[in-house]
TORPA-4810 file (N, C-alpha, C, O; in nm, 3 decimals):
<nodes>
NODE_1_0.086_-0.118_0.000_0.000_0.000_0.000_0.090_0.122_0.000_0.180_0.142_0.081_X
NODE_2_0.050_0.213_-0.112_0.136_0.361_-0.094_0.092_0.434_0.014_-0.022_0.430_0.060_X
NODE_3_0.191_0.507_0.058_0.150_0.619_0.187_0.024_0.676_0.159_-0.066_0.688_0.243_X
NODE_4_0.016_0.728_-0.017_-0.190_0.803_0.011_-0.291_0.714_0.036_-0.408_0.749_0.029_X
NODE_5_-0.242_0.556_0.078_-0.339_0.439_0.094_-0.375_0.386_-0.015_-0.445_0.286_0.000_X
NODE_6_-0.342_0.432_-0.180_-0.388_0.329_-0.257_-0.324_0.217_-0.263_-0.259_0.222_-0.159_X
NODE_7_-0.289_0.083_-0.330_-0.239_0.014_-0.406_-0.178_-0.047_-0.496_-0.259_-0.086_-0.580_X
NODE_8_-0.092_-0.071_-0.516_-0.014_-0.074_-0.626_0.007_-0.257_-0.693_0.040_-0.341_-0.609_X
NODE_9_-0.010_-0.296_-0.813_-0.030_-0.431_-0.873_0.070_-0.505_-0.826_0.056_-0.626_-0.809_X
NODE_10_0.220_-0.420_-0.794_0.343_-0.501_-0.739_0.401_-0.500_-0.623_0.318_-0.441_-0.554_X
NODE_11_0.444_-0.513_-0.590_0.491_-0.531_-0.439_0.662_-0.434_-0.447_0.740_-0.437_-0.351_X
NODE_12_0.687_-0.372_-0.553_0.812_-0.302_-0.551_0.775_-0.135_-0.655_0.727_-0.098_-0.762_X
NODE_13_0.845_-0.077_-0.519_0.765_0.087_-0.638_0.818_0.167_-0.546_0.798_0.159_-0.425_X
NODE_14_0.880_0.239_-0.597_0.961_0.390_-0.568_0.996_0.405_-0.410_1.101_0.435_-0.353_X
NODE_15_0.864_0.370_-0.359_0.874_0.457_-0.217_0.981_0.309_-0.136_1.009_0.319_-0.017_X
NODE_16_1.026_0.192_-0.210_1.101_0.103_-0.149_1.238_0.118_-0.156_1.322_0.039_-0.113_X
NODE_17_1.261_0.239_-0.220_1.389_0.295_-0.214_1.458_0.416_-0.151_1.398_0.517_-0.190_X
NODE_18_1.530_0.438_-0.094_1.591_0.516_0.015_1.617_0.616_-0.092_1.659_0.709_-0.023_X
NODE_19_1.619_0.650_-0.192_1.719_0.742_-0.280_1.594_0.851_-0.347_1.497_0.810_-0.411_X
NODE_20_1.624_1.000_-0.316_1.551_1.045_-0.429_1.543_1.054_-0.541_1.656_1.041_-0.587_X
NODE_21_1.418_1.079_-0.674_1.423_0.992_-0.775_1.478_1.191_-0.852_1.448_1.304_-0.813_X
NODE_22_1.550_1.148_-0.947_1.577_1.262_-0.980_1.589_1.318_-1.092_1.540_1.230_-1.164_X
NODE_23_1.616_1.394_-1.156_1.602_1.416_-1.352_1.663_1.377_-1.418_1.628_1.375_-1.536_X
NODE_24_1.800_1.318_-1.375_1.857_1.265_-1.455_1.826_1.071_-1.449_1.882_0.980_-1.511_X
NODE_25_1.730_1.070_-1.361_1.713_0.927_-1.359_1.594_0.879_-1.427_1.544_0.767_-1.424_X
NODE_26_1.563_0.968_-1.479_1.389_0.976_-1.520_1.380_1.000_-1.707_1.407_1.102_-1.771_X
NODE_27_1.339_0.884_-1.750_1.382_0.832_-1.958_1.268_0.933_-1.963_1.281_1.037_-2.028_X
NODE_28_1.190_0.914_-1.917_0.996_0.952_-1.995_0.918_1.030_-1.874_0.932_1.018_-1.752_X
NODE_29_0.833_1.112_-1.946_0.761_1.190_-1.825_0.647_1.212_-1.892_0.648_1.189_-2.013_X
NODE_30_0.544_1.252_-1.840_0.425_1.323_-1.931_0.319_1.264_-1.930_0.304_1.151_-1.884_X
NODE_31_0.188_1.369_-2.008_0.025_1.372_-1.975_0.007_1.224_-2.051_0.075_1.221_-2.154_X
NODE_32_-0.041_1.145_-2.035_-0.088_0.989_-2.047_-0.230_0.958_-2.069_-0.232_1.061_-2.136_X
NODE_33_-0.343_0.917_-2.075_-0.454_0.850_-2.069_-0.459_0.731_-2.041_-0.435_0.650_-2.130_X
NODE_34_-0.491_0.690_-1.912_-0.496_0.562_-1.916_-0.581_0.472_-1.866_-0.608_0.501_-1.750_X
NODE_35_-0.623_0.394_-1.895_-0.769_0.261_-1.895_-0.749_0.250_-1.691_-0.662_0.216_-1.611_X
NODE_36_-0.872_0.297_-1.688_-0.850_0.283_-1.506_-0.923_0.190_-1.467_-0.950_0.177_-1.348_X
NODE_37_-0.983_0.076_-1.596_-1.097_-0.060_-1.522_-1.084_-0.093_-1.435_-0.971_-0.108_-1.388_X
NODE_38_-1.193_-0.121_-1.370_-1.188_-0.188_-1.200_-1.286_-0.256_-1.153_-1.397_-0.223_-1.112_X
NODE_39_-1.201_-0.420_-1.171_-1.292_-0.531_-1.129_-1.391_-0.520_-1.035_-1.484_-0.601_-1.036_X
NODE_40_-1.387_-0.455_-0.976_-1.468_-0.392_-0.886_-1.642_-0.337_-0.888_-1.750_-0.353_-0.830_X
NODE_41_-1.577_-0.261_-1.001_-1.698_-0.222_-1.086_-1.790_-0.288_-1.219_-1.868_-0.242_-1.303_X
NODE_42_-1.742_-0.401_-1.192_-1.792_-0.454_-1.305_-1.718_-0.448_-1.451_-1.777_-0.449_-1.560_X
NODE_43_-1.587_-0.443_-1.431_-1.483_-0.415_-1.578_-1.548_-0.307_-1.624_-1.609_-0.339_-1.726_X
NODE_44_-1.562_-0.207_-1.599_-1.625_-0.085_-1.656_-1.493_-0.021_-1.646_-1.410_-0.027_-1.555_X
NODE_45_-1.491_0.063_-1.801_-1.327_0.133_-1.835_-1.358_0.252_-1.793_-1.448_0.309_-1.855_X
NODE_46_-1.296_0.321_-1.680_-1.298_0.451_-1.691_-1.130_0.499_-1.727_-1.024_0.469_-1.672_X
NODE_47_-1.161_0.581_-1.840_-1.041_0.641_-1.866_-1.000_0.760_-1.812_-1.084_0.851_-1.810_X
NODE_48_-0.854_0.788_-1.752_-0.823_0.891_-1.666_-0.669_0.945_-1.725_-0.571_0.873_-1.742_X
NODE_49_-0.677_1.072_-1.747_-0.547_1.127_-1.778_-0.469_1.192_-1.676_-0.500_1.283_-1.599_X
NODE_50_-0.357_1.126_-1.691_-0.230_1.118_-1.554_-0.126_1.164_-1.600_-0.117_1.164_-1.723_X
NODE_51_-0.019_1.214_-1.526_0.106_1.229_-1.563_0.236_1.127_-1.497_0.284_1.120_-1.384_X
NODE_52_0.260_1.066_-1.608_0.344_0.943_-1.613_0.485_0.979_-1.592_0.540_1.084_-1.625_X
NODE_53_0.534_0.879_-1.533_0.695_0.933_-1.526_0.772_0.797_-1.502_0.751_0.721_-1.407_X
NODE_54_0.872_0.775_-1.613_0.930_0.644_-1.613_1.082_0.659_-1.578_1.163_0.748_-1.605_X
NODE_55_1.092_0.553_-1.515_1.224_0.544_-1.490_1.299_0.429_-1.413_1.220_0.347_-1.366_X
NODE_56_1.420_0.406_-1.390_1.507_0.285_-1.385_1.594_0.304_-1.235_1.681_0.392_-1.241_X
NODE_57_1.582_0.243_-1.125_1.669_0.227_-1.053_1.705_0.122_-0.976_1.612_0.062_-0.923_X
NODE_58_1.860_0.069_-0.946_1.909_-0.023_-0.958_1.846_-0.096_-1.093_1.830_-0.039_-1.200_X
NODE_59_1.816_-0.222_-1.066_1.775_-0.296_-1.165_1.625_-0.308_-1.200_1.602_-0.403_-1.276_X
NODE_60_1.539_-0.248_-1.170_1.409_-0.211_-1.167_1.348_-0.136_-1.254_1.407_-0.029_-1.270_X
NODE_61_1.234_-0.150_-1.333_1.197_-0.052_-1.429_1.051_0.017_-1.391_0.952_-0.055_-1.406_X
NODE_62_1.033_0.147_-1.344_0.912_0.197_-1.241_0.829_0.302_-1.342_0.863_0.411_-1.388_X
NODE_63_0.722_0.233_-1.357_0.674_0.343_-1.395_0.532_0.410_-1.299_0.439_0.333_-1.274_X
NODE_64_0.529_0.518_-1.264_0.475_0.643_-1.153_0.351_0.684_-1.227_0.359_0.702_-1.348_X
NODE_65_0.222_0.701_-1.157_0.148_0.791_-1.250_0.086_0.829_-1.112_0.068_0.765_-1.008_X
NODE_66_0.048_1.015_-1.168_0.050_1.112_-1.069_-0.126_1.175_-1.125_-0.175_1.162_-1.237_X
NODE_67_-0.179_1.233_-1.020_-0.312_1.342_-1.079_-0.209_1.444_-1.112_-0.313_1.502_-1.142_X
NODE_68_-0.144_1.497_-1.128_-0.062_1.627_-1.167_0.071_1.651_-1.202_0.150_1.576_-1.144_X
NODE_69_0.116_1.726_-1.273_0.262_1.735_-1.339_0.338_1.751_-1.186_0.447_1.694_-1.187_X
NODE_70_0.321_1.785_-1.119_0.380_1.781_-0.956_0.406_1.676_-0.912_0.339_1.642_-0.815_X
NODE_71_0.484_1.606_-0.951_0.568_1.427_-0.968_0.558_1.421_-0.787_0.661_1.364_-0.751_X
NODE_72_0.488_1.453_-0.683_0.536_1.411_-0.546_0.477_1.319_-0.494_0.378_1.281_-0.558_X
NODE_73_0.509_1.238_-0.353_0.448_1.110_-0.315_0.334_1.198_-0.279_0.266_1.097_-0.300_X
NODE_74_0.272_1.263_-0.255_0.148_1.335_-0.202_0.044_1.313_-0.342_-0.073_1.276_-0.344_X
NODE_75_0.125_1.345_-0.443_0.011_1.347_-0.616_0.027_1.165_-0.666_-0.041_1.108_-0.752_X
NODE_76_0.122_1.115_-0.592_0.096_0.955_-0.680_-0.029_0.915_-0.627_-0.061_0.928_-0.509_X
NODE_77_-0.118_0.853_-0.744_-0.158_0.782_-0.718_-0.140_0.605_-0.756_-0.220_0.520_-0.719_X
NODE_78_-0.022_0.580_-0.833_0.012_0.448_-0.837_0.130_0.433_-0.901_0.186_0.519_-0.970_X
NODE_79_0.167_0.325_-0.879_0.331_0.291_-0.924_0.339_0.156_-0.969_0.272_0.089_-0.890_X
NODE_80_0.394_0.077_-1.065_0.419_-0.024_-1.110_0.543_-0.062_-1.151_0.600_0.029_-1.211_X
NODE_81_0.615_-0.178_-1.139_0.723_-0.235_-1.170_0.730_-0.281_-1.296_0.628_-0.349_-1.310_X
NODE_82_0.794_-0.284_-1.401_0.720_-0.318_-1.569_0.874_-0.429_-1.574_0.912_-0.459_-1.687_X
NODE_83_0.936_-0.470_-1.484_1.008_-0.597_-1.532_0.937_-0.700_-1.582_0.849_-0.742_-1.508_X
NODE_84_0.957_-0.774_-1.731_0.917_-0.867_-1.765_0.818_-0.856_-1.864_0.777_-0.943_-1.941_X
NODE_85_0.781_-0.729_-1.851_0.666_-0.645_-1.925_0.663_-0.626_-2.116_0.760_-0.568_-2.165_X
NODE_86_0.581_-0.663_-2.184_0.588_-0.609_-2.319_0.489_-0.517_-2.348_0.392_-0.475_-2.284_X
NODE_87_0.544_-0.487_-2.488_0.432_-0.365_-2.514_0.404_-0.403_-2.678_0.480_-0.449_-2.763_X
NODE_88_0.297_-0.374_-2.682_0.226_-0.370_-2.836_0.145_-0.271_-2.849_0.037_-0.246_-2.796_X
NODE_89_0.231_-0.200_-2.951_0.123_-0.039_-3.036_0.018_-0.115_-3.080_0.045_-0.222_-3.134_X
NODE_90_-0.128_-0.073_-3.065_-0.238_-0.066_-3.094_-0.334_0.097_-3.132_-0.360_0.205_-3.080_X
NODE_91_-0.357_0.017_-3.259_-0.446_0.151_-3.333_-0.327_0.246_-3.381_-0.217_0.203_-3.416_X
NODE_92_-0.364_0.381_-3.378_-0.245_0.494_-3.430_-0.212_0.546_-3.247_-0.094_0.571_-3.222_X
NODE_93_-0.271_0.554_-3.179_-0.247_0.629_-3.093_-0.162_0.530_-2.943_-0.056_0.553_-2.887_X
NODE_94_-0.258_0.425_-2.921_-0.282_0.325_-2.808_-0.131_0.212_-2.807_-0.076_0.149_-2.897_X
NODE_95_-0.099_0.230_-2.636_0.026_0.114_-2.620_-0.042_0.023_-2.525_-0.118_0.069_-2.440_X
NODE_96_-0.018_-0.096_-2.534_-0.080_-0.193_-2.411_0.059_-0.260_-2.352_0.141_-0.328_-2.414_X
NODE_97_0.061_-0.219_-2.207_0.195_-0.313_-2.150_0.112_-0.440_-2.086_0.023_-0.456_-2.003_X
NODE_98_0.192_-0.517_-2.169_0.140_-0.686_-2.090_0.231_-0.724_-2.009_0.350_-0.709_-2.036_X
NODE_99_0.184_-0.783_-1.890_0.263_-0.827_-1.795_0.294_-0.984_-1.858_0.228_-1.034_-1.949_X
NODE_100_0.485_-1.093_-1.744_0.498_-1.151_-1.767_0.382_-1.287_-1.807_0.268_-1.269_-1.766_X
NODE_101_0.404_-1.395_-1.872_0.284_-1.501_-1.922_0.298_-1.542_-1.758_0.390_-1.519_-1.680_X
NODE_102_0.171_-1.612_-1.737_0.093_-1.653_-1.643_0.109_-1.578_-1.488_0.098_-1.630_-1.377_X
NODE_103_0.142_-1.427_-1.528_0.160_-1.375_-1.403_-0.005_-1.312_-1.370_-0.082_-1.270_-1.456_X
NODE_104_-0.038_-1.320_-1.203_-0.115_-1.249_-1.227_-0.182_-1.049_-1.255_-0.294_-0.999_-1.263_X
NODE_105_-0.049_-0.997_-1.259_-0.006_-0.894_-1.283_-0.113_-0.848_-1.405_-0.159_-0.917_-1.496_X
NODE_106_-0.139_-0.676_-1.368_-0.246_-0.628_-1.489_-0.177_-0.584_-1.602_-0.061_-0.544_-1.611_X
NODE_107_-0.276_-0.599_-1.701_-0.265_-0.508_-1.801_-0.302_-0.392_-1.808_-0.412_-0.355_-1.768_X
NODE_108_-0.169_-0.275_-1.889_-0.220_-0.160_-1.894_-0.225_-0.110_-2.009_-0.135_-0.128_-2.091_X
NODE_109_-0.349_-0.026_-2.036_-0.376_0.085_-2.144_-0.367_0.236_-2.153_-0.413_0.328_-2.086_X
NODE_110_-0.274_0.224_-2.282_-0.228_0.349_-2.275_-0.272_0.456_-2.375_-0.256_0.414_-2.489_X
NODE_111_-0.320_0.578_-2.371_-0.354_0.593_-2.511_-0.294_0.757_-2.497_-0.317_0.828_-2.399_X
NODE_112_-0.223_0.792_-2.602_-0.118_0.945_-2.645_-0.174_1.004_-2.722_-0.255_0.961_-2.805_X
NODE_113_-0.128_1.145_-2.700_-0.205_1.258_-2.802_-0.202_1.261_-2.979_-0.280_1.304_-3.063_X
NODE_114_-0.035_1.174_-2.988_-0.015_1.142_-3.087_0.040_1.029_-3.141_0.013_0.959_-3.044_X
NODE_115_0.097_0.952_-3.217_0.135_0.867_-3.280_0.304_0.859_-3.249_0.376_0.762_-3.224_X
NODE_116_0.333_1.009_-3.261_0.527_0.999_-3.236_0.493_1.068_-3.093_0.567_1.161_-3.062_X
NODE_117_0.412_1.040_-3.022_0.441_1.046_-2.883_0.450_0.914_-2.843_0.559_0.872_-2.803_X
NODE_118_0.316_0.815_-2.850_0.325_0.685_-2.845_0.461_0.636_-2.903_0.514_0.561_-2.820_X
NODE_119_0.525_0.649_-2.995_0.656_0.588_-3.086_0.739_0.593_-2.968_0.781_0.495_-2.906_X
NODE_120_0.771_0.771_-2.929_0.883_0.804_-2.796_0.842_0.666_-2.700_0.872_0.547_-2.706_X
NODE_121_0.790_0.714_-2.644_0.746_0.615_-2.511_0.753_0.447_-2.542_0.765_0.379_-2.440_X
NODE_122_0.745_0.373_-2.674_0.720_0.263_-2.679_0.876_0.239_-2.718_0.934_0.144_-2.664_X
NODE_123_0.941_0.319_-2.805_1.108_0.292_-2.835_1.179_0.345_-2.677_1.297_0.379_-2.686_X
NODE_124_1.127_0.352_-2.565_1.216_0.401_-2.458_1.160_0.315_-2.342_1.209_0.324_-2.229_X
NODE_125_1.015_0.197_-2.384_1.008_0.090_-2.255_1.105_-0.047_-2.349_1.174_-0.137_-2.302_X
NODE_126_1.072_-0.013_-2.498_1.163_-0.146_-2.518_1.295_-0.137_-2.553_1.341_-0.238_-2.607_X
NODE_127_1.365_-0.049_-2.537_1.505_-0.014_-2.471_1.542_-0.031_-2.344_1.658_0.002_-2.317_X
NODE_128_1.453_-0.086_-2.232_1.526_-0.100_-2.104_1.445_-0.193_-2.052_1.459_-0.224_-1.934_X
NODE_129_1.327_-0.266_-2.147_1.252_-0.413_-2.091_1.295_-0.483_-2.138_1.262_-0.600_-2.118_X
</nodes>
């Protein structure tokens, strides 16, 4: 559980590290859309635009998504570990990261303002997954 009490799909995410996360440690940043379904609700997609922020420490690949360009543990609302993780462009806009086969780890949907935004972001998770 993160300090604002939500949840996170993995059991490893930012706040398990002693080190602040910093600009030069950080590949990808930026406004995102992303599929917020929740079994909960009956798989009903609500889509929510976040500001994403990826990045690598020690051997770990984290990606952060915040309500606001104000990257702080106060604005996360979730964090995920994407070791093991692939990605497949879908449509012109949309990336889906699939977690490892038979993990029970989610899938995420991603959808960008543009096409060479999606490109950035998908040539910079499969450069370090």
């Amino acid at each position: 559980i993160l300090s604002n009490g939500r949840t996170t799909s993995l059991s490893v995410s930012s706040t398990d590290f002693n080190s602040e996360i910093t600009d030069d440690m950080v590949m990808r940043k930026g406004w995102i859309v992303k599929d917020g379904t929740s079994k909960f609700l009956g798989f009903i997609a609500s889509w929510k635009r976040r500001y994403f922020r990826l990045y690598k420490i020690k051997h770990f690949v984290i990606l952060d998504y915040f309500s606001s360009s104000d990257a702080t543990e106060e604005n996360k609302l979730g964090s995920m570990t994407l070791n093991g993780y692939t990605t497949t462009e879908y449509g012109s806009n949309t990336l889906i990261l699939h977690p490892p086969v038979n993990s029970q780890l989610r899938i995420m949907r991603l959808v960008f303002d543009t096409k060479q935004h999606r490109r950035h972001w998908n040539s910079c998770l499969r450069n370090i997954l």
